[in-house]
C-alpha positions in Angstrom: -68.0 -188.9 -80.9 -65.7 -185.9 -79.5 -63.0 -188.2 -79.5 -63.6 -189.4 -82.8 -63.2 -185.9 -84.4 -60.0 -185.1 -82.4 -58.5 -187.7 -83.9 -59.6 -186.6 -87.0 -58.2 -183.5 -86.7 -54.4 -185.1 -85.0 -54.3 -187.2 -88.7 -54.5 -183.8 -90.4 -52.0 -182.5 -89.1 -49.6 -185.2 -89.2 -50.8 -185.4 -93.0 -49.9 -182.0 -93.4 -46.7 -182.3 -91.7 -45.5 -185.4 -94.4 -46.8 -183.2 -97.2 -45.3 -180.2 -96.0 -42.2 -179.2 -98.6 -38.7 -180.5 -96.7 -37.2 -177.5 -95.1 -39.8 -175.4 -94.6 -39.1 -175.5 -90.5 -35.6 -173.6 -91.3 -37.8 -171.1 -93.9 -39.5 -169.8 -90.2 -36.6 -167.1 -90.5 -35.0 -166.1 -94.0 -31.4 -166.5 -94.7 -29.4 -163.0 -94.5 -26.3 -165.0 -96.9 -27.2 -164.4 -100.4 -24.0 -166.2 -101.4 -21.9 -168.9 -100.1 -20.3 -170.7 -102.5 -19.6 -173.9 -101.8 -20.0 -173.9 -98.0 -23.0 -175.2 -95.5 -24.8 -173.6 -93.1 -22.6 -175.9 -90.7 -19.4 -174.8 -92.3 -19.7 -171.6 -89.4 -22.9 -172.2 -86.9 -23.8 -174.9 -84.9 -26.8 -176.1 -83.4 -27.0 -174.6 -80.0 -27.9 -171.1 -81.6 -27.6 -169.5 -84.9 -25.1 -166.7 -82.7 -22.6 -169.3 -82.0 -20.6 -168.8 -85.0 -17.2 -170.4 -85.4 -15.2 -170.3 -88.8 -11.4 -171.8 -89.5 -9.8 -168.9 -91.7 -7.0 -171.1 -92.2 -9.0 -172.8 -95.1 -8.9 -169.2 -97.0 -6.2 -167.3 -98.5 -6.0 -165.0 -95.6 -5.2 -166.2 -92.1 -6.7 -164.3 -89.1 -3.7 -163.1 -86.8 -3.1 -161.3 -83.8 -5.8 -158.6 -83.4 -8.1 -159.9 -86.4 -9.3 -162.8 -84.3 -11.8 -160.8 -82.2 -13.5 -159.0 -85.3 -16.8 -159.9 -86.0 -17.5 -161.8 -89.3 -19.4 -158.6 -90.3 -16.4 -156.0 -89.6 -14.7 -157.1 -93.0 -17.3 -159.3 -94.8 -20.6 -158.2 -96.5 -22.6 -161.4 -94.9 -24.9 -161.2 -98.4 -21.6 -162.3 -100.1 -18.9 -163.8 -97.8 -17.3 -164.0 -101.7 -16.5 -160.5 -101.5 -14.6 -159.6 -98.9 -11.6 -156.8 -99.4 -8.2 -157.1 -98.1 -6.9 -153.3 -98.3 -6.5 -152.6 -94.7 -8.0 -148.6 -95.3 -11.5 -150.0 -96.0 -11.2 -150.6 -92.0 -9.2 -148.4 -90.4 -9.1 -145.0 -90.9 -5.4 -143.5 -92.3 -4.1 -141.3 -89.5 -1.1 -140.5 -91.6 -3.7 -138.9 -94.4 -2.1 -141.5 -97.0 1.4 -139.5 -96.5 2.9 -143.7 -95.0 1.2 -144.9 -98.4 -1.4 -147.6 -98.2 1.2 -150.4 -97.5 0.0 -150.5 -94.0 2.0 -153.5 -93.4 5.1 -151.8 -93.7 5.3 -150.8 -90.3 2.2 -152.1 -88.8 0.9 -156.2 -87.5 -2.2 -157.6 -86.2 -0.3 -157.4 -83.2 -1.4 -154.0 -83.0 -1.5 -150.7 -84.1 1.0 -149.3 -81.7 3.6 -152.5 -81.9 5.7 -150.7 -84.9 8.4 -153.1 -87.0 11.4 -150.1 -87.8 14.1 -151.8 -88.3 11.3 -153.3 -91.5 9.6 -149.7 -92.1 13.0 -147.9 -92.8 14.7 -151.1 -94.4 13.5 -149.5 -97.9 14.1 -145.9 -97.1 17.4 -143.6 -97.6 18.2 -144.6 -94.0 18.0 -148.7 -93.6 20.4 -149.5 -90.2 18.7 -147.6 -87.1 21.2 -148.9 -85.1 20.3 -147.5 -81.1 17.3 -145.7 -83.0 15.4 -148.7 -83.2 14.1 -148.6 -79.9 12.5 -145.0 -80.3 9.1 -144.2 -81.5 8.2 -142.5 -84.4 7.3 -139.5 -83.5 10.3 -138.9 -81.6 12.0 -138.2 -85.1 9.2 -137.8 -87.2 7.8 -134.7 -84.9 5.7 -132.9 -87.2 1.7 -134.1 -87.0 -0.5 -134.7 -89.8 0.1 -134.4 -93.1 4.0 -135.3 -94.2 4.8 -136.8 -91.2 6.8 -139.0 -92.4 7.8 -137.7 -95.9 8.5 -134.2 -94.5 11.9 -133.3 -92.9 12.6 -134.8 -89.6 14.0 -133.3 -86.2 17.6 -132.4 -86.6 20.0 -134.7 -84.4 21.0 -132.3 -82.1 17.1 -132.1 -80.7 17.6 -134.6 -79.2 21.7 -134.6 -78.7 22.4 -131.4 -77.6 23.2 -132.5 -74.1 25.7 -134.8 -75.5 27.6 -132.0 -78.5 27.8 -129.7 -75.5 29.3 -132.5 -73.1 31.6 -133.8 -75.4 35.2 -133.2 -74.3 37.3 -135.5 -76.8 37.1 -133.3 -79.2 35.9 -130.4 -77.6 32.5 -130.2 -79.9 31.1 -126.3 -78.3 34.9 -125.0 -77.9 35.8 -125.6 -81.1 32.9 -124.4 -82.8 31.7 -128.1 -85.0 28.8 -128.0 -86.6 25.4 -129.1 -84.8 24.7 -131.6 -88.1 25.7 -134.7 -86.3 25.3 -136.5 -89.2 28.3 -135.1 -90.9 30.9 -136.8 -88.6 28.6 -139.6 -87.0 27.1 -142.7 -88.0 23.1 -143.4 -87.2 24.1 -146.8 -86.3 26.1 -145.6 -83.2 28.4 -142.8 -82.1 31.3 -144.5 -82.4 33.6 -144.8 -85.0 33.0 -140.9 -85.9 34.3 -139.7 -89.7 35.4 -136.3 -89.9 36.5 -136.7 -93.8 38.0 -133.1 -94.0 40.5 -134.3 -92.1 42.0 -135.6 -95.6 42.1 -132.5 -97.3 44.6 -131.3 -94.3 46.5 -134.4 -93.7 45.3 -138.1 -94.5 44.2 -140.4 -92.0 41.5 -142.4 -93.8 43.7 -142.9 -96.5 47.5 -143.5 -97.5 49.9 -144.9 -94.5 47.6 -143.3 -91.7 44.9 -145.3 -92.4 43.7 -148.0 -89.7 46.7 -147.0 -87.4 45.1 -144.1 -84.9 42.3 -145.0 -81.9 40.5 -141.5 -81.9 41.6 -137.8 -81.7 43.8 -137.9 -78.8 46.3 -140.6 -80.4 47.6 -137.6 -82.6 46.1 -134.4 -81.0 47.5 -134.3 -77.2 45.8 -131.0 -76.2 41.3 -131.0 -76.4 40.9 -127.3 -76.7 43.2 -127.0 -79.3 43.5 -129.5 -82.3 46.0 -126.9 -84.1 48.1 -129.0 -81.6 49.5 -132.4 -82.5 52.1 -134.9 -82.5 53.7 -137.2 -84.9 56.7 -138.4 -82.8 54.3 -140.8 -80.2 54.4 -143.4 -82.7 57.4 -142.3 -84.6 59.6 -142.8 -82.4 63.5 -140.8 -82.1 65.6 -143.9 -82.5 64.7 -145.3 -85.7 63.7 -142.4 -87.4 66.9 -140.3 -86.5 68.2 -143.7 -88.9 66.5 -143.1 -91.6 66.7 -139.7 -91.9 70.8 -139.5 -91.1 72.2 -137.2 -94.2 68.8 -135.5 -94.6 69.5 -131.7 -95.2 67.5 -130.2 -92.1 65.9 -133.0 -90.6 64.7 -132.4 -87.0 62.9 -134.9 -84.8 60.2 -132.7 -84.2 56.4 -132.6 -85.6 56.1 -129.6 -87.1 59.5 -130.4 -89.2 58.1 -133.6 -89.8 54.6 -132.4 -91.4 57.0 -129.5 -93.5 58.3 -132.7 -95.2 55.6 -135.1 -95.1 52.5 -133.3 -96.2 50.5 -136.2 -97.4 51.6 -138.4 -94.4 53.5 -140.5 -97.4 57.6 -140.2 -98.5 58.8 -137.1 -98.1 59.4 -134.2 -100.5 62.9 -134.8 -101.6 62.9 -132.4 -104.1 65.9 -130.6 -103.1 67.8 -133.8 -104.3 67.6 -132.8 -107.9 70.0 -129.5 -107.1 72.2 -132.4 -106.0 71.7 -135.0 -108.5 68.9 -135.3 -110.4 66.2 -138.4 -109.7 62.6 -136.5 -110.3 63.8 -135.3 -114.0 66.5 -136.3 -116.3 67.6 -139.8 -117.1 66.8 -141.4 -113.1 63.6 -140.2 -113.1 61.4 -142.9 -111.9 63.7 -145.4 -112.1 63.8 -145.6 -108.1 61.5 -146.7 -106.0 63.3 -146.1 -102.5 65.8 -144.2 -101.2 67.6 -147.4 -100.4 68.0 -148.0 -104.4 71.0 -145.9 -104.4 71.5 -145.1 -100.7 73.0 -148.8 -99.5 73.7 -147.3 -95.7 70.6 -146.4 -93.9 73.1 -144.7 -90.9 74.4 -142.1 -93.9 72.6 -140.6 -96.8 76.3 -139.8 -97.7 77.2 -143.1 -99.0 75.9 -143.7 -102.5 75.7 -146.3 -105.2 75.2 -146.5 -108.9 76.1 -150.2 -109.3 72.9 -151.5 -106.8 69.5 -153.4 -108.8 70.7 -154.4 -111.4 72.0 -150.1 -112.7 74.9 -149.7 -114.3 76.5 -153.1 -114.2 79.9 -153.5 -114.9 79.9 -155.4 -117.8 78.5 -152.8 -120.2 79.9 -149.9 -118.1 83.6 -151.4 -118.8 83.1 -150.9 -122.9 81.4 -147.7 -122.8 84.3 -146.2 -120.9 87.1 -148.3 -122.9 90.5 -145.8 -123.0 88.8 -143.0 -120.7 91.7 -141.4 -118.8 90.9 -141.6 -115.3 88.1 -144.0 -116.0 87.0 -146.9 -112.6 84.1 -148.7 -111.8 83.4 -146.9 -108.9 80.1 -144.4 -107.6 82.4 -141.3 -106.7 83.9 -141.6 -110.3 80.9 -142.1 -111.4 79.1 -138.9 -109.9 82.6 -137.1 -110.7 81.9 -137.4 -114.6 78.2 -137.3 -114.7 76.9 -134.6 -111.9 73.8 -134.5 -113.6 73.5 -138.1 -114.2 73.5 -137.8 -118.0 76.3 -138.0 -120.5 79.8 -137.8 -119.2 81.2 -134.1 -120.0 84.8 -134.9 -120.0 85.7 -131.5 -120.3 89.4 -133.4 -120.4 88.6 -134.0 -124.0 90.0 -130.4 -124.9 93.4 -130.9 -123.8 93.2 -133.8 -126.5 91.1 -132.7 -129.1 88.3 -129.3 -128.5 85.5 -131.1 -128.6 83.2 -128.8 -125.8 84.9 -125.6 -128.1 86.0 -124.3 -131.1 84.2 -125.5 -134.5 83.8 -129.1 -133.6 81.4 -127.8 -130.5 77.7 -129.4 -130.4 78.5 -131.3 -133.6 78.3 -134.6 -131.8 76.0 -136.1 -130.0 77.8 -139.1 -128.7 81.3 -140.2 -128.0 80.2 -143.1 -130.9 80.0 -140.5 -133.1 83.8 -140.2 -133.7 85.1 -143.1 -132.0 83.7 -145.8 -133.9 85.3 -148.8 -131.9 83.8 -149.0 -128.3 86.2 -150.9 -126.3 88.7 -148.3 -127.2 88.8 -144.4 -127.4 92.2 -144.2 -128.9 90.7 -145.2 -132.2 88.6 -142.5 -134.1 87.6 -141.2 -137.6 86.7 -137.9 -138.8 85.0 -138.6 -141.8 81.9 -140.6 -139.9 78.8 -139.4 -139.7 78.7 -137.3 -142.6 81.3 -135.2 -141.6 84.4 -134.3 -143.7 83.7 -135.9 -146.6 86.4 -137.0 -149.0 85.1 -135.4 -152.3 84.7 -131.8 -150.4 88.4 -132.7 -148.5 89.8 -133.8 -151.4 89.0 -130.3 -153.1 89.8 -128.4 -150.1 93.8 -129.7 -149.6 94.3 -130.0 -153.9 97.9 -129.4 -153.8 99.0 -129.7 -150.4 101.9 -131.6 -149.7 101.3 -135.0 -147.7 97.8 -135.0 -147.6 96.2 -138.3 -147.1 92.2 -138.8 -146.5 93.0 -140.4 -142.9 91.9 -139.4 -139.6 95.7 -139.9 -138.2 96.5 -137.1 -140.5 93.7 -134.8 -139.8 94.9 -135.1 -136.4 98.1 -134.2 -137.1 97.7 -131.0 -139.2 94.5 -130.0 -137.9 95.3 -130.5 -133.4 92.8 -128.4 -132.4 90.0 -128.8 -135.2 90.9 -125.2 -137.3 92.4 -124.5 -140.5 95.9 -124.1 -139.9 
């Protein structure tokens, strides 16, 4: 009978267990995930215990690196909505710069850690990209001031940390010579070498014109440290060839000081005391040379000239101009004897023939073409071109005289030195 009501009560059970709705063994404990989307409980736990929790982030959007790897599900997620979850890296970790970095976090930080800083990456978009040996310091070894502004605020001066090396320095002698403390103004970030003291220019060019590219450092030019009043041009220019090309030069000394008095700007020198001898910065040659050489064929002697060289003055238009010129040769000292100035031949000789440079007939030219009207010779000329002495007006002016003829041969004749007579 006893066992007849136990298994009464054993087909109960089992009868209730069949009924029973289908999960209601996993309902002993509620579910904490009010949301999951698409995913199954199996998706992160496993059998073994609800704690062992295992989840492959690669499937998201966001990939767990470095230091992320070891933070619980709960340190970023809600676990009610795993949906949910926000990337900004502040709603985790507390801003030690007090937002004056920005809220790009990954600018200069990785999951590697806090402390692992990328540089050369943080300053890559600031007024100061190449760190050069810098890159190996920390921040705060340059951005010294704490808290608020650290990094947007002014940072250490250079010589904080350089001041052993401006007071060391020997080549140029930084302290002795009194250069300013601002590193910056002469140095690149990158490295100390190639320094850039562009002032330099204003006094004599060596970043620009002919110096440029040729000098190592201070010393090629300046021989003595302590003073860099002191220098030297004649290292590289050496006696021999520049003796050369300076032979005929009015005053030239091989000697630095002489050399600096004519070549200011490191470039050609100041020849302006050639236009007392002949003029080639104003008149008719100006800019019509481009080296001394144009005109001076002999590199030994400034003395020797020509007028004849590229293509100046060639002979076959020379020859006309000059047809029936007493004294007249294709030659540079005749030319130089006749135009000192290189303009216009004066002929002063002209006088003794016909007052040309006096009396009445003075300044009433302008060119020899304006009385001899046939170029390839002077012994032919008119008096009645150009508008002067016309015939009506001479006509009226010799009524009655005896012989007169409207011919320049005659004018000549009666008139020898251009008056009345």
């Amino acid at each position: 009978m006893r066992n007849d009501r136990h298994r009464v009560a054993l087909g109960a059970v089992l009868l209730a267990a069949l009924l029973a709705p289908r999960g209601a063994a996993a309902q002993g404990r509620a579910s904490p995930h009010q949301n999951l989307g698409a995913m199954e409980c199996t998706d992160c736990h496993r059998t073994t215990h609800w704690r062992d929790v295992s989840f492959d982030h690669r499937r998201t959007s966001f990939q767990l690196l470095g230091q992320h790897q070891t933070v619980p599900c709960a340190g970023c997620h809600d676990v009610r909505n795993f949906q949910g979850a926000v990337r900004a890296c502040g709603c985790c970790h507390a801003d030690p710069h007090r937002g004056d970095a920005g809220l790009d976090c990954e600018r200069c930080h990785s999951e590697t850690g806090w402390r692992q800083v990328g540089a050369l990456e943080a300053h890559a978009r600031t007024r100061l990209p190449d760190l050069g040996v810098h890159a190996a310091l920390r921040c705060e070894d340059c951005h010294r001031q704490t808290g608020a502004q650290q990094f947007t605020g002014a940072v250490a001066p250079c010589i904080a940390c350089h001041q052993r090396t401006y007071d060391a320095t020997t080549n140029p002698q930084h302290r002795t010579l009194g250069f300013a403390t601002r590193c910056e103004t002469c140095h690149q970030f990158a490295t100390w070498e190639f320094a850039l003291f562009a002032e330099h220019d204003a006094i004599f060019g060596i970043y620009s014109g002919s110096h440029a590219g040729v000098w190592r450092d201070c010393s090629t030019c300046h021989t003595n440290a302590s003073d860099y009043r002191t220098y030297t041009c004649t290292a590289c220019h050496t006696q021999a060839p520049t003796d050369r090309s300076h032979n005929g030069i009015p005053g030239y000394v091989w000697e630095s000081t002489a050399c600096l008095g004519c070549h200011p700007r490191g470039t050609g020198g100041d020849l302006s005391f050639h236009d007392a001898r002949f003029p080639i910065f104003s008149g008719t040659h100006a800019s019509q040379w481009q080296a001394c050489a144009d005109c001076h064929t002999d590199p030994s002697s400034r003395q020797v000239f020509s007028c004849m060289t590229g293509g100046c003055h060639p002979q076959a238009t020379t020859d006309p101009s000059h047809q029936s010129i007493p004294g007249y040769a294709y030659t540079a000292t005749q030319c130089y004897s006749c135009h000192p100035d290189g303009r216009g031949g004066t002929f002063a000789q002209h006088d003794a023939v016909f007052p040309i440079y006096s009396g009445p007939h003075r300044n009433r030219w302008s060119s020899c073409a304006t009385c001899h009207t046939d170029p390839s010779s002077r012994s032919v000329f008119t008096c009645t071109g150009s508008g002067c002495h016309q015939q009506t007006e001479m006509d009226n002016h010799h009524r009655g005289i005896a012989g007169y003829t409207p011919d320049a041969a005659a004018c000549l004749r009666c008139h020898p030195q251009g008056r009345k007579p």
